[in-house]
Every structure is written in structure tokens, then in C-alpha cells.
C-alpha positions as a printed Julia matrix, in Angstrom:
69×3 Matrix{Float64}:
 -26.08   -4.83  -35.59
 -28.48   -8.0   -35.61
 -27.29  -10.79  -34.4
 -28.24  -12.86  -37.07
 -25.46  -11.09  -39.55
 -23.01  -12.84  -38.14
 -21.64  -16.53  -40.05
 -23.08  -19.2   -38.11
 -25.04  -17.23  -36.0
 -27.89  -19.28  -36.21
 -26.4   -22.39  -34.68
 -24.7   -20.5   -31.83
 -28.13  -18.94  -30.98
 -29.64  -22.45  -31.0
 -26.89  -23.78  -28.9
 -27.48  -21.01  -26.42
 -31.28  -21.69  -26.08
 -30.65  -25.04  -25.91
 -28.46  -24.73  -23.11
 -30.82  -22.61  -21.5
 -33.32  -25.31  -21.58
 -31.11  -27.82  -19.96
 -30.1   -25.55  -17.33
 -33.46  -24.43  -16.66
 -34.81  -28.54  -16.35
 -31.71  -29.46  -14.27
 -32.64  -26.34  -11.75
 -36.08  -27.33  -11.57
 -35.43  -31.04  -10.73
 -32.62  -29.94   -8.15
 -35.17  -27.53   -6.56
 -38.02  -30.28   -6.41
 -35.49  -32.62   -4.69
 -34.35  -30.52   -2.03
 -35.67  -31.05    1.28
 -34.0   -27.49    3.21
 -36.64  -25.36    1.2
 -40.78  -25.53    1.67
 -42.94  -26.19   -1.08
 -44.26  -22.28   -1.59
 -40.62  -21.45   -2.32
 -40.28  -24.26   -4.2
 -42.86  -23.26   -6.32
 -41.83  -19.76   -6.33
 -38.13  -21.37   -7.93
 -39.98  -23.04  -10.44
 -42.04  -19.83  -11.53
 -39.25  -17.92  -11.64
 -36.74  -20.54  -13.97
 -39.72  -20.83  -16.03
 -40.8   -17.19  -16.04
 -37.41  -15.06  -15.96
 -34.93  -17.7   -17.17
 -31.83  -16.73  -17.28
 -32.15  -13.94  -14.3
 -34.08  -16.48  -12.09
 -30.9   -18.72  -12.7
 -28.09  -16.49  -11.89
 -29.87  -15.71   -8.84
 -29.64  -19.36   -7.85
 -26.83  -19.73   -8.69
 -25.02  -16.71   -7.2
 -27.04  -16.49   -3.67
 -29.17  -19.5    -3.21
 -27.97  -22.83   -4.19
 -25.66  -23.53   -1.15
 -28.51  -23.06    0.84
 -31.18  -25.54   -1.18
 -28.59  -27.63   -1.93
């Protein structure tokens, strides 16, 4: 089945991406604040929320955000 099919589809897939997107900025601001973390990681946080999205941001939020934060 496509995802597409379904009624109103499209505005629940643009509400998802959108949400994505906000996560995503809010990560990369939090992770550009934090002072517990060097910059190479840093960076390495930002390539990944930008990179792998949603993967990079269950990861952060599942094993490393206590520790940035």
C-alpha cells in the first residue's frame, strides 16, 4: 500500500517532516550549547541530525542527552 492512498495523507506526511525539521534544529542548537561535549563530537552530532535524521535523533535521545545535557 502507498502511503499516499490514504484521506489526508498528504497533510499528515507534511506534519511529520515538519516535525522532523523542528526536532532536528532544536537538537542542533542544544548540542552547540552544551559545554560537557568537545567540539569534534559536536560536530559529529550535527552530521549525524543532519545526515541520518531520525536515527541520529533517537540515539540522542535514548543514550546521550543526559550526558550533553
Amino acid at each position: 500500500m502507498k502511503i499516499q492512498h490514504y484521506p489526508f495523507s498528504e497533510v499528515f506526511l507534511s506534519l511529520g517532516i515538519i516535525a522532523l525539521i523542528i526536532f532536528i534544529i532544536a537538537a542542533i542548537i542544544e548540542v552547540s550549547r552544551s559545554r560537557k561535549i568537545s567540539d569534534s563530537e559536536k560536530f559529529m552530532w550535527k552530521v549525524g541530525f543532519i545526515a541520518f535524521g531520525a536515527i541520529a535523533g533517537l540515539v540522542y535521545l535514548v543514550s546521550a542527552r543526559k550526558r550533553i545535557v
